[in-house]
N, C-alpha and C positions, 0 to 999 in steps of 0.2 A: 625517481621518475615513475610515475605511476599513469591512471587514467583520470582525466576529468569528467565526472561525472554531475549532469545538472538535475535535481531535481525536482526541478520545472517540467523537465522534459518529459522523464516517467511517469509524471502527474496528468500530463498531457495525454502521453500514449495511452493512460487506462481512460481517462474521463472521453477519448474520442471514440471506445468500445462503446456497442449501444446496452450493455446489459448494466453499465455504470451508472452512478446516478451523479457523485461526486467522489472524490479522494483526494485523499493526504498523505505526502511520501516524504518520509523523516530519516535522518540517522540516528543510529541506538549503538550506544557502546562507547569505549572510547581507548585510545591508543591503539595498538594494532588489530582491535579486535570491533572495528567498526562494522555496520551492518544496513546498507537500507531495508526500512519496513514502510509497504505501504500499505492504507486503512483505506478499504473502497466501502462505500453506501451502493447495494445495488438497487437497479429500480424496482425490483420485486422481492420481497420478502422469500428468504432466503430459509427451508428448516435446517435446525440444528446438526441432525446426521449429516447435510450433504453441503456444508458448510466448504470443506477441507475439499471435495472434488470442486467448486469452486471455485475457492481459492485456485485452485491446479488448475482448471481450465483458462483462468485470467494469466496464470503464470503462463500458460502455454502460449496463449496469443500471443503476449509480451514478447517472446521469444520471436514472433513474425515481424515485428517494428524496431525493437532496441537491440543494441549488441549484447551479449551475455554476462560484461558486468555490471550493467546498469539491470539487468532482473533483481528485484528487492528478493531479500534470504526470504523475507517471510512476508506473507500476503492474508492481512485481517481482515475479515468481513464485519461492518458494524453495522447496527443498525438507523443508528443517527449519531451524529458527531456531539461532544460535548462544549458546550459554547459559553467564552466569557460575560460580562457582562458588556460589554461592546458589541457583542453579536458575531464574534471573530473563531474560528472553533481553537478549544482551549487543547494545545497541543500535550501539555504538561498531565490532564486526565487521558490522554488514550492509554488505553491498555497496555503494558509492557507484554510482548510474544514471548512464551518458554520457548528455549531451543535446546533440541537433545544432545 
């Protein structure tokens, strides 16, 4: 007996932030060692240094709206999503997140 957790929902919680532009909340891993990650596009270009305090600020809202296991481990910032040839964003190219 664990939680349900939806990831519609998460998806929701960042994209109703205004600094979102869109996101993608996925699970990575598998067997006991599952993980959500989600990949936000924000509306402003983001530099490279201050990448990681973003991410954390997003985490930190997060924390205002969702229960804390629905916070994703890890929080990507991309710049555009990679897209099938349907126009669909191709989940299989996002980046895999290191975790220490």
């Amino acid at each position: 007996r664990g939680y349900r957790i939806e990831l519609g929902e998460v998806r929701n919680a960042l994209e109703e932030m205004e600094q979102v532009s869109r996101a993608v909340v996925r699970v990575i891993g598998a067997g006991d060692d599952k993980r959500i990650v989600a990949y936000v596009k924000p509306l402003t270009t983001v530099p490279e240094g201050n990448k990681q305090e973003k991410a954390d600020a997003l985490k930190d809202a997060l924390r205002q709206r969702l229960p804390d296991f629905m916070i994703p481990a890890n929080l990507v910032l991309v710049e555009d999503f990679p897209l099938t040839m349907s126009g669909k964003v191709d989940v299989k190219a996002l980046p895999t997140p290191q975790y220490a």
